[in-house]
C-alpha positions as CSV (number, residue, x, y, z in Angstrom):
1,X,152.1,76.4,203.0
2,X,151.0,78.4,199.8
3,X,154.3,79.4,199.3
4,X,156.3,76.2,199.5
5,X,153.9,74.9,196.9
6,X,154.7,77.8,194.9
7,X,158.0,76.9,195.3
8,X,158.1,73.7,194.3
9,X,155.9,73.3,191.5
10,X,158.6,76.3,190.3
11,X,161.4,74.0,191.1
12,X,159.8,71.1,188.8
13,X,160.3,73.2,185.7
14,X,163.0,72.3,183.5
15,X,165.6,75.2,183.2
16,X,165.5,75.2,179.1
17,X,161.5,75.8,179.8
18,X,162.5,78.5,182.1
19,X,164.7,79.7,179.9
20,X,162.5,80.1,176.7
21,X,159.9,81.9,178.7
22,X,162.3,84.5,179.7
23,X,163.9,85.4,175.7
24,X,159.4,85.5,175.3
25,X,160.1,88.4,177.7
26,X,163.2,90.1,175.6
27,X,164.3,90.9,172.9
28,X,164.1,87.9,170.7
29,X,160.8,87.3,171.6
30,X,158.7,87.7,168.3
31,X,161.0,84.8,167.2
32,X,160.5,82.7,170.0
33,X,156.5,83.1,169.5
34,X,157.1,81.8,165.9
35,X,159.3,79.0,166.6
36,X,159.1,75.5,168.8
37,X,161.6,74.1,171.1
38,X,162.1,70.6,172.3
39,X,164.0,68.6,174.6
40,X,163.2,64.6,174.5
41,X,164.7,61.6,174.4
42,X,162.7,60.9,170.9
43,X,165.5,63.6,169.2
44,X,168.7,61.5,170.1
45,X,172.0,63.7,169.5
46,X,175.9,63.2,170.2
47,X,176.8,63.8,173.8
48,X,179.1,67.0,172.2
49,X,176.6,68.4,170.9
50,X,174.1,71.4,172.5
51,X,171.3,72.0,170.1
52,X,170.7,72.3,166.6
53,X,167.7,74.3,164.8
54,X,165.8,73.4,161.4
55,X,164.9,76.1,158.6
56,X,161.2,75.6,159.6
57,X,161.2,77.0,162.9
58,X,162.1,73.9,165.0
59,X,164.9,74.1,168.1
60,X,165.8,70.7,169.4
61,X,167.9,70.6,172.8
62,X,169.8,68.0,173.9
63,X,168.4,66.1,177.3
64,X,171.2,65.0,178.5
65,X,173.1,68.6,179.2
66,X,172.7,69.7,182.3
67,X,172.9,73.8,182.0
68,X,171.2,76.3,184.5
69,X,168.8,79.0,182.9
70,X,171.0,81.6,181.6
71,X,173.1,78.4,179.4
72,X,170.1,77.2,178.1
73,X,169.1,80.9,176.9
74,X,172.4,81.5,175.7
75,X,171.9,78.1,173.4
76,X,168.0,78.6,172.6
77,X,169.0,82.2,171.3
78,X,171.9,81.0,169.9
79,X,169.6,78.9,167.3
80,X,166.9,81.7,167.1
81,X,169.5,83.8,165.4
82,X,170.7,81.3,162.6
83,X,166.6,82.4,161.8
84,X,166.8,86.0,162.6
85,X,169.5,86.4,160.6
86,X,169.2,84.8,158.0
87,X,171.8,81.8,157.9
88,X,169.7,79.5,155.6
89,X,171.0,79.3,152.4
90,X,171.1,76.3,151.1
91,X,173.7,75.8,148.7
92,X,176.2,77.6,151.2
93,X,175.4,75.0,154.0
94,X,177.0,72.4,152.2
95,X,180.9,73.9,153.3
96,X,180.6,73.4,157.1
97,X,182.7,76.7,157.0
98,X,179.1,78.7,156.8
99,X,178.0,77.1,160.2
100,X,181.3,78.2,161.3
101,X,180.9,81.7,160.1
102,X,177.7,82.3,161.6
103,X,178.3,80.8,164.8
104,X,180.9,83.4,165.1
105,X,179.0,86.4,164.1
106,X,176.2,85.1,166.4
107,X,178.9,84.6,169.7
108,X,180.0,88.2,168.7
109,X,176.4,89.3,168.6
110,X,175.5,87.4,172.2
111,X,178.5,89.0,173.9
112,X,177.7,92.3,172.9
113,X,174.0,92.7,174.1
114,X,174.8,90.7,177.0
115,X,171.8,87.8,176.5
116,X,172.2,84.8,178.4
117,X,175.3,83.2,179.7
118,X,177.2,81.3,177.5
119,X,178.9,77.7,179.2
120,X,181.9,77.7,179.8
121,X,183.7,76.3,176.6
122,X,182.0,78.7,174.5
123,X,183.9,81.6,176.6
124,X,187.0,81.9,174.8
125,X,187.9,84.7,172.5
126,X,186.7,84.7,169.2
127,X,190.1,84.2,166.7
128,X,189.8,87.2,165.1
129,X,187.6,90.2,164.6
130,X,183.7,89.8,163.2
131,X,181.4,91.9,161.5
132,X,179.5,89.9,159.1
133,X,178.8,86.2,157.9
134,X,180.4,87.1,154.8
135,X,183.5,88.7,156.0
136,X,184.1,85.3,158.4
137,X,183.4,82.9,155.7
138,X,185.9,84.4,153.5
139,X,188.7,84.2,156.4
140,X,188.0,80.8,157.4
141,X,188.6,80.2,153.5
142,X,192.1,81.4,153.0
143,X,193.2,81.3,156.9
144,X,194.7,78.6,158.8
145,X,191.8,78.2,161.8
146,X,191.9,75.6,164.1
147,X,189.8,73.1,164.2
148,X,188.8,73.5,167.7
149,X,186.9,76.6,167.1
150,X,184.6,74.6,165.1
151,X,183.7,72.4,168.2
152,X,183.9,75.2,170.5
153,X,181.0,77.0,168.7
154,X,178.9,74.6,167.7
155,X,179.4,71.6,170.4
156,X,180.9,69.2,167.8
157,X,178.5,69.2,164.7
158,X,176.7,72.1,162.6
159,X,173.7,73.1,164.2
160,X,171.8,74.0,161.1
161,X,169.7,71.3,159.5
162,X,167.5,72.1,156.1
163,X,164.6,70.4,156.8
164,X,162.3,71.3,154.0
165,X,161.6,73.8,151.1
166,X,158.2,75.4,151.0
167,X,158.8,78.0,154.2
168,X,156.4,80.9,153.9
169,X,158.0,82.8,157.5
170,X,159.9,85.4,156.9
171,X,162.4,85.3,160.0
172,X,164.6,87.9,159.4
173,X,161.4,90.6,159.2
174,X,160.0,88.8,162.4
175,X,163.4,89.9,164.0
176,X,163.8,93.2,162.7
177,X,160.3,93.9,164.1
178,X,161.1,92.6,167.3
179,X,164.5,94.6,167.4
180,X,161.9,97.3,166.8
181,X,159.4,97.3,169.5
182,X,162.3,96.5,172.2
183,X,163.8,99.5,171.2
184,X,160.6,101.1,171.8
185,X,160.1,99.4,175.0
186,X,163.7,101.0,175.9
187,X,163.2,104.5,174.8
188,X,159.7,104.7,177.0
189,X,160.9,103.3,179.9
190,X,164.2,105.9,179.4
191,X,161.6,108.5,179.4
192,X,159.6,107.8,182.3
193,X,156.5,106.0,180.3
194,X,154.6,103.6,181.8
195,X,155.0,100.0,179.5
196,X,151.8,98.3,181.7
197,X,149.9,98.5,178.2
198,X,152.0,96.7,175.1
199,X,153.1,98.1,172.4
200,X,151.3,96.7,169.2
201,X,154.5,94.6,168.2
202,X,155.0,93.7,172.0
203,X,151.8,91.9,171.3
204,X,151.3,87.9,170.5
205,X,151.0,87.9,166.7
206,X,147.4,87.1,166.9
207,X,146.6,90.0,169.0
208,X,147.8,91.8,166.2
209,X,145.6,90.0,163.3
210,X,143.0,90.9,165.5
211,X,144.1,94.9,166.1
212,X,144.3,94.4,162.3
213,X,140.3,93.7,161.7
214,X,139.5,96.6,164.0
215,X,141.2,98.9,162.0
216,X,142.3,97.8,158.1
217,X,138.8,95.4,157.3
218,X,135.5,96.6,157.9
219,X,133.9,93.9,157.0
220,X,134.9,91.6,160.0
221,X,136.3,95.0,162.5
222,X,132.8,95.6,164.2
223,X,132.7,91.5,164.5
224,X,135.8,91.1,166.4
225,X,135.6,94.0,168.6
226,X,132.6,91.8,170.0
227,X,135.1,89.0,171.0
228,X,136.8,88.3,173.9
229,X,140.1,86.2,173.0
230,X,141.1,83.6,175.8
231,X,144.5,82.6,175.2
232,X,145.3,80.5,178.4
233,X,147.0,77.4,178.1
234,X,145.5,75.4,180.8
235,X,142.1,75.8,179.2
236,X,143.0,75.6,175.8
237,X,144.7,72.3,176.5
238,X,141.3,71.0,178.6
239,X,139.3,71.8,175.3
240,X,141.8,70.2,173.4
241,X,142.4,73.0,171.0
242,X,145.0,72.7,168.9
243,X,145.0,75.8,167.3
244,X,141.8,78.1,167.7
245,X,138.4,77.4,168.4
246,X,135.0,79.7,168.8
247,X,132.1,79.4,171.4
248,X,129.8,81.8,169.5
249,X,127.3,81.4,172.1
250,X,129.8,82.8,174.9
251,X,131.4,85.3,172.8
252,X,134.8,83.6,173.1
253,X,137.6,82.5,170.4
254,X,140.0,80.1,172.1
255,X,143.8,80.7,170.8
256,X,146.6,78.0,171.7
257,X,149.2,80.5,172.5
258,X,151.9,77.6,172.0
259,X,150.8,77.7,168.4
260,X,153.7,79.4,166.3
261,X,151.8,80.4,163.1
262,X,153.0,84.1,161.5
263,X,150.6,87.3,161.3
264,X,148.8,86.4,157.9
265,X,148.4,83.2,158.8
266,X,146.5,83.8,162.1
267,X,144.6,87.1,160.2
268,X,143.2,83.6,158.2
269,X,142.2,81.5,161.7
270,X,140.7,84.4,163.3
271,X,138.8,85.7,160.3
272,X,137.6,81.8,160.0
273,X,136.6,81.9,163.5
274,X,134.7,85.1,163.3
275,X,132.8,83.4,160.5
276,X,131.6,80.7,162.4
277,X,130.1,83.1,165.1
278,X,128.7,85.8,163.2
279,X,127.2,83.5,160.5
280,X,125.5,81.4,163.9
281,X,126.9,78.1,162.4
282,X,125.9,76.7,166.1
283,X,122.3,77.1,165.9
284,X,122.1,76.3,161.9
285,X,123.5,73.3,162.9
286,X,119.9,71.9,163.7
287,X,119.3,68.1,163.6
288,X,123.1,67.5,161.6
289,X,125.6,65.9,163.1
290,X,127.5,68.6,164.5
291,X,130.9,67.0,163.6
292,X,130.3,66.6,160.1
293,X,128.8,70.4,160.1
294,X,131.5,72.1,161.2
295,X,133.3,70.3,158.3
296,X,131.1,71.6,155.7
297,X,131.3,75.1,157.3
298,X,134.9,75.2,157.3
299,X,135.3,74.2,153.3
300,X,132.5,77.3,152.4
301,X,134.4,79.4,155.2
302,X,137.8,78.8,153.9
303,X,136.7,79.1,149.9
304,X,135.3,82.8,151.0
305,X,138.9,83.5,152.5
306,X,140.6,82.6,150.1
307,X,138.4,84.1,147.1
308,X,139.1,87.8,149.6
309,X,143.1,87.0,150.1
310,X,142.7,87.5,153.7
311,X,145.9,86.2,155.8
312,X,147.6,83.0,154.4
313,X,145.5,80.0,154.6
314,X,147.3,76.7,156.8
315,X,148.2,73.7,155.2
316,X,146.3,71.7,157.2
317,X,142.7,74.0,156.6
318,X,140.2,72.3,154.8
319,X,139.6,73.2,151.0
320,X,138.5,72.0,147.7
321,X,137.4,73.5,144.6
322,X,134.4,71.1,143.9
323,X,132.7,73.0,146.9
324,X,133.3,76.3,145.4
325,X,129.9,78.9,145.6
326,X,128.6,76.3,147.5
327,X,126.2,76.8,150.7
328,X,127.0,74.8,154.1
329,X,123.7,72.9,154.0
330,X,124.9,71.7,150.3
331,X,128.1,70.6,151.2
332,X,127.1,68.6,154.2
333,X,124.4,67.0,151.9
334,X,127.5,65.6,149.9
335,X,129.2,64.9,152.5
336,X,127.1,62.8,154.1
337,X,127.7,60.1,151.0
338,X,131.2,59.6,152.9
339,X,130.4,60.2,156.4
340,X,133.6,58.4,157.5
341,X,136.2,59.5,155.5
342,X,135.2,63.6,156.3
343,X,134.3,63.2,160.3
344,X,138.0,62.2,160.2
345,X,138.7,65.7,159.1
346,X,136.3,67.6,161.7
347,X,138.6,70.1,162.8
348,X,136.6,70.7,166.3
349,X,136.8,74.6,166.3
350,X,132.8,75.1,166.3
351,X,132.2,75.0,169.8
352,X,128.0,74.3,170.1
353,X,126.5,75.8,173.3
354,X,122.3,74.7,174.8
355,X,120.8,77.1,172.3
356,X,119.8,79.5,174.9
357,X,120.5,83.4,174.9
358,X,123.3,85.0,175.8
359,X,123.7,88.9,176.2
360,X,126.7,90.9,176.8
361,X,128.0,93.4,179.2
362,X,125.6,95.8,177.9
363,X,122.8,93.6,178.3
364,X,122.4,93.2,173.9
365,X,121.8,89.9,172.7
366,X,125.1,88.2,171.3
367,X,122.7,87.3,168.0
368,X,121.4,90.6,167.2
369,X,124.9,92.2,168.0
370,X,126.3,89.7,165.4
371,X,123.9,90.2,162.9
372,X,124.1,94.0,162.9
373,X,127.9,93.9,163.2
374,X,128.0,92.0,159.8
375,X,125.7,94.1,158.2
376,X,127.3,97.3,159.4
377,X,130.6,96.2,158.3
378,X,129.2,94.9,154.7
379,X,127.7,99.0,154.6
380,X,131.5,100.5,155.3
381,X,133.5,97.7,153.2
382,X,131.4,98.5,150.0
383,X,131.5,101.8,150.6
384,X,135.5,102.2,151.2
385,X,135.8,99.7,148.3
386,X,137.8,97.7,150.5
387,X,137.9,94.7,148.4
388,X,136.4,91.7,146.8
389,X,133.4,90.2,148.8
390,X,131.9,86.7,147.5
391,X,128.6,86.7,146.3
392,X,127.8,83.7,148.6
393,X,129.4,85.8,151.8
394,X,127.1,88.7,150.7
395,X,123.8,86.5,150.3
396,X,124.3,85.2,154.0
397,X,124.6,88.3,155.1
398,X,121.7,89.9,153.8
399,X,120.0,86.7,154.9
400,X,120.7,87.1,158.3
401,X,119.1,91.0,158.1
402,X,115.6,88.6,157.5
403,X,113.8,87.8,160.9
404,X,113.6,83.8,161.0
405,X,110.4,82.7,159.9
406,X,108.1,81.5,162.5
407,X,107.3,78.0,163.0
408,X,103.9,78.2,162.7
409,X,104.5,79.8,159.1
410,X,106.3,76.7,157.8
411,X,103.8,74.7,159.4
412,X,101.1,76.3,156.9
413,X,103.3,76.2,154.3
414,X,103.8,72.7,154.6
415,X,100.1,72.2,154.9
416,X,100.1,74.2,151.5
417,X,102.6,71.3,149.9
418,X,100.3,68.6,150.7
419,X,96.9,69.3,151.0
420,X,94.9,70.8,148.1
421,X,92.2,73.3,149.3
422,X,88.5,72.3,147.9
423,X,87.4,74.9,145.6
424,X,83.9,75.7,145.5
425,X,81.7,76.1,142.2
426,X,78.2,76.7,141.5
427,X,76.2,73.8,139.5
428,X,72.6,73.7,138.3
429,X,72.7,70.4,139.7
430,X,71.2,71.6,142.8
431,X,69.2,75.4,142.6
432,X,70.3,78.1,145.3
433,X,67.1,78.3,147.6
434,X,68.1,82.0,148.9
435,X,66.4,83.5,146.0
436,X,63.1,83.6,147.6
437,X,62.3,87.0,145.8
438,X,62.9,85.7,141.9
439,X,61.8,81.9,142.0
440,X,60.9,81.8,138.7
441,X,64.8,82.8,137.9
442,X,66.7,79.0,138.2
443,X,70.3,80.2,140.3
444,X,73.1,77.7,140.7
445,X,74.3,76.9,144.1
446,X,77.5,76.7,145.4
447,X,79.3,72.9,145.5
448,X,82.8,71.5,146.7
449,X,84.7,69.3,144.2
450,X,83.2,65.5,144.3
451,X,86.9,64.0,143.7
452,X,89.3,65.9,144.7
453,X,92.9,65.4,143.5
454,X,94.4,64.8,147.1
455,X,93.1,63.1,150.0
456,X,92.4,65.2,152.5
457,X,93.6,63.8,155.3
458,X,96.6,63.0,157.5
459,X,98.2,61.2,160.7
460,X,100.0,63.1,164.0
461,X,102.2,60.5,165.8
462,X,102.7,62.3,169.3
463,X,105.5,62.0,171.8
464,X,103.3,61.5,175.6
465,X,106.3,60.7,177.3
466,X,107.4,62.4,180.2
467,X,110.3,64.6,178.6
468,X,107.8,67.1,176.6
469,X,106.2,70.4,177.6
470,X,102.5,70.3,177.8
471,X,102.4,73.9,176.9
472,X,104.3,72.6,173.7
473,X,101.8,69.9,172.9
474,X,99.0,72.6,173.3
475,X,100.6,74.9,170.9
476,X,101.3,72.2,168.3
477,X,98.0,70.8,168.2
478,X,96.5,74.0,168.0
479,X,98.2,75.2,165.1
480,X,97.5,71.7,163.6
481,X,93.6,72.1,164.1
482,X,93.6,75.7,162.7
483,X,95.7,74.7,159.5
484,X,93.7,71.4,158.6
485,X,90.2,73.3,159.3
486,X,91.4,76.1,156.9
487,X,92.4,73.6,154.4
488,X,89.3,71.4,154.6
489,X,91.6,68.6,155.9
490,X,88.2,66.4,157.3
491,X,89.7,63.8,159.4
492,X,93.0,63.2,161.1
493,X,94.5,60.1,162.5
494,X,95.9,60.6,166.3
495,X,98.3,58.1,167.3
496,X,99.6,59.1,171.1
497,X,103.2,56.6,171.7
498,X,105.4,56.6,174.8
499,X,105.8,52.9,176.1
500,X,102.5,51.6,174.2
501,X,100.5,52.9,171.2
502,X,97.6,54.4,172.1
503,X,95.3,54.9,168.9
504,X,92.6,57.5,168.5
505,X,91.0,57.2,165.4
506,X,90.1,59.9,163.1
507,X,89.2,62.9,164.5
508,X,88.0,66.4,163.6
509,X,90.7,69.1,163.3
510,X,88.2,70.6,166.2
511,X,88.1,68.1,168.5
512,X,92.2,67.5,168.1
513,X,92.4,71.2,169.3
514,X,90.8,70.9,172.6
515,X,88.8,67.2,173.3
516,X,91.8,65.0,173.3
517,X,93.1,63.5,176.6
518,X,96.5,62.6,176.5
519,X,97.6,59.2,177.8
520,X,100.6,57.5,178.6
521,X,103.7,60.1,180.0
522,X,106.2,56.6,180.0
523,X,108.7,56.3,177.6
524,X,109.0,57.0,173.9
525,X,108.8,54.7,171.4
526,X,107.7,55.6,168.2
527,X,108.1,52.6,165.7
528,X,105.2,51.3,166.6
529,X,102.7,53.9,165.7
530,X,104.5,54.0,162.5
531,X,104.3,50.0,162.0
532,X,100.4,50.5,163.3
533,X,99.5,53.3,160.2
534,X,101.6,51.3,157.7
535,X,99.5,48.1,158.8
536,X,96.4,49.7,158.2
537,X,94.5,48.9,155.1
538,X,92.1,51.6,155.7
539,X,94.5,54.7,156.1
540,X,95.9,56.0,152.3
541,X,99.5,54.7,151.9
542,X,100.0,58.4,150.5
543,X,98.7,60.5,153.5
544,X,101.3,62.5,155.1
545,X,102.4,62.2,158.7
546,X,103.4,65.4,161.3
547,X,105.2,63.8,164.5
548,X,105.6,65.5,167.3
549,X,108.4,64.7,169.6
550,X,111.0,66.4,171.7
551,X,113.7,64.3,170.0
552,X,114.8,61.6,172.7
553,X,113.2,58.9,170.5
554,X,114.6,55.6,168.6
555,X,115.5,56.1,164.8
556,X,112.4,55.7,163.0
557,X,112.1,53.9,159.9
558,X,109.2,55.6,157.6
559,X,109.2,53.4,154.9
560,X,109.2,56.6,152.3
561,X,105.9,57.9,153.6
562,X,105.6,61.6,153.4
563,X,106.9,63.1,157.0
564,X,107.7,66.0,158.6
565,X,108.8,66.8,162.6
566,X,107.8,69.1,165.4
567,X,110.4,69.3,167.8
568,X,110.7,71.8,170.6
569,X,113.4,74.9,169.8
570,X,117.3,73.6,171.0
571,X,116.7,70.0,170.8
572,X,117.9,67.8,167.9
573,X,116.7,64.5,166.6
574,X,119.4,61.5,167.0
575,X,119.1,61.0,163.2
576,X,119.7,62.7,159.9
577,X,115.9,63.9,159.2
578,X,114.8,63.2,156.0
579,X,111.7,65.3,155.8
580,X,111.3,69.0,156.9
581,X,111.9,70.1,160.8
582,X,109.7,72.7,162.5
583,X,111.2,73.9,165.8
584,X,108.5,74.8,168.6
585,X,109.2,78.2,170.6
């Protein structure tokens, strides 16, 4: 049964498919990785005609010939040829006499290395002997030819179409190289040598930008070595990936192997991708809309690639010089003042995993082998002097050497923004009574300030619903009561909120820490704590407010109160914050 299926779903691919999978396995096949062939009804042609191919890669076939496997390879290699060798030039394409002369020289070229099987009106005998394209073009000039060779060659029109200017590939140097490695291929197999492991230009092209990190560029060679590169098209297509994409949680860069792009321009893509993932653009992604991040880390990406010359950036990469020596989190921040027009332009190859950690085969965590892959390779790049490095690059990656600060640190420091510690003085408003032993000696005693310049107190809004960890909640309020007690923070307003608003009063910071009972466990709704504080004659219109959440809440409207979040480490609010964010872990 398994091998009738087999069968069939062989028998349900087109011969011309069939046909351009086996040149990927011959000679020609570092052109047929950089080019693309169709065969659709949306390319109409004349029923004479066979194929034609453009000067920017493109084979079009017609669907109306029937041809078996060999014909269509003869055809396909046929057009890949016009590339390898050469045949676009475009002043000379104007006399159909050049098509004519190269199809010749190309027949002459098919016959003698045996490649495919040509149909049968293009097995006649060439008119007369053929070397080169020039030699050809010069006969057909001055000799009487027949017009039927035209026809015979071609199938009734020219079959090369200029289709635009600005064409970077170098097509003739793609064939040379792939002349090169079959050769290779040959003379190994001649020899007895096992072929099971590829020669480098036997390779996919970006196989080779990546053999190219691990051994010409430092910087990024301990960085891709960490990578595994899944090049399969049936997942590729289910991620919807039209050209690369990283999972730097996993350890993965997806490549669409259908994606004909030449060896500097994939060094670009795969030196992008490895950006993404060593820089942990996943995890810095934090409450942003992940869309619109991975746009702003793919116009600071691509303005460090370009500022090193790696590879040949794509037309189609985002770039623009007003972001230039800009940081991620400052791009997005303008970006967000035209959210619609740059989601548009989210290129999708940031691919965000739980937040969890992964390890590798070796049992090292994927983040610390990142971080000391960068910084190892920064050590060998300056030292070989291989090239300029951005200042902003170089910044990141010494930033990343820094252990993250701890939540409870930027806790205190926030406590530090907003609260003013009391300062004690001594007045002779009030004597010191411990100086028993010299009472006739008046002492000053120690005060606080009467009026200090900040009120010292503040409101928690706290998430009760089901969703959040009460080992979380414990920590968090905690931290809270140790802060606000070494601060002098006297009272503190405790508003618990799930599906009703449950209000505590003021309380000490010592009491918060272990005396309060927390109700409720429904659902979350915040707004109305919020709405009951703002309502409140009694509570300053100026005091700050901490809320703690685990993020599965409505958008919260604060009315410009001073604010900051505690949420647990992984999740991410449904809104752009718009005060500070303190992950619990």
């Amino acid at each position: 049964m398994g091998q009738k299926e087999e069968k069939t779903q062989q028998d349900s691919i087109p011969t011309w498919r069939k046909a351009v999978e086996k040149i990927e396995d011959g000679p020609l096949f570092r052109l047929a990785y950089c080019t693309r062939v169709y065969c659709s009804e949306r390319y109409p042609m004349a029923k004479a005609d066979w194929a034609y191919v453009t000067n920017d890669g493109d084979i079009y076939l017609n669907p109306h010939r029937k041809a078996s496997v060999g014909e269509w390879e003869y055809i396909i290699s046929h057009c890949l040829l016009h590339l390898g060798f050469g045949h676009f030039q475009k002043e000379r394409m104007k006399d159909t006499r050049w098509n004519m002369a190269c199809d010749l020289v190309i027949a002459r070229f098919l016959k003698d290395s045996h490649i495919g099987t040509p149909p049968p009106e293009f097995q006649q005998e060439l008119p007369f002997p053929v070397k080169e394209e020039e030699q050809a073009f010069q006969q057909l000039q001055t000799a009487s030819v027949s017009g039927s060779i035209f026809s015979t060659m071609t199938g009734g029109r020219p079959d090369m179409v200029w289709n635009r200017d600005d064409i970077k590939t170098d097509y003739t140097e793609i064939f040379a190289q792939s002349l090169q490695a079959s050769m290779q291929k040959t003379l190994m197999e001649s020899r007895g040598i096992s072929t099971g492991h590829q020669h480098y230009w036997m390779q996919p092209v970006y196989l080779q930008a990546r053999d190219w990190f691990l051994s010409s560029f430092p910087l990024l060679g301990a960085v891709a070595s960490a990578f595994h590169i899944v090049d399969s098209g049936d997942v590729v297509s289910r991620l919807n990936i039209p050209v690369a994409a990283v999972s730097p949680q996993l350890g993965e860069i997806y490549i669409n192997p259908r994606c004909r792009l030449n060896l500097e321009e994939w060094k670009f893509v795969l030196a992008h991708e490895f950006l993404h993932a060593a820089l942990r653009h996943d995890l810095r992604c934090e409450d942003r809309i992940p869309e619109l991040w991975n746009v702003a880390c793919d116009y600071v990406v691509n303005d460090w690639l370009c500022e090193m010359k790696v590879g040949c950036m794509l037309e189609s990469a985002l770039f623009d010089n007003q972001f230039h020596g800009m940081s991620a989190e400052a791009v997005y921040d303008q970006l967000c003042e035209n959210i619609r027009q740059y989601l548009k332009e989210n290129p999708g190859d940031l691919l965000y995993g739980d937040g969890s950690e992964v390890v590798d085969l070796n049992g090292n965590k994927l983040d610390s082998v990142y971080r000391s892959a960068l910084q190892q390779g920064l050590v060998y790049h300056t030292q070989q002097n291989r090239g300029y490095l951005p200042a902003g690059l170089i910044e990141e990656i010494h930033a990343l050497s820094r252990p993250p600060i701890s939540w409870d640190v930027e806790l205190g420091k926030w406590f530090d923004e907003n609260f003013t510690v009391m300062e004690k003085h001594r007045s002779y408003a009030r004597l010191s009574r411990r100086q028993s032993s010299t009472p006739d000696i008046p002492r000053p005693a120690w005060r606080l300030e009467e009026h200090p310049e900040k009120q010292q107190t503040f409101a928690v809004l706290l998430d009760t619903s089901g969703s959040m960890s009460r080992g979380l909640l414990a920590a968090a309020l905690g931290s809270i009561a140790s802060y606000s007690e070494a601060r002098d923070v006297q009272a503190i307003r405790v508003i618990f909120c799930d599906a009703a608003v449950y209000d505590q009063g003021m309380m000490n910071p010592e009491e918060i820490a272990g005396a309060v009972q927390v109700k409720g466990r429904g659902g979350t709704r915040l707004q109305p704590g919020i709405d009951l504080l703002e309502n409140d004659i009694c509570f300053p219109k100026d005091a700050p407010l901490l809320i703690i959440t685990d993020g599965a809440c409505d958008r919260l409207n604060l009315r410009g109160r001073n604010h900051a979040y505690l949420i647990p480490w992984g999740n991410r609010l449904p809104f752009p914050p718009k005060g500070p964010v303190f992950r619990l872990k």
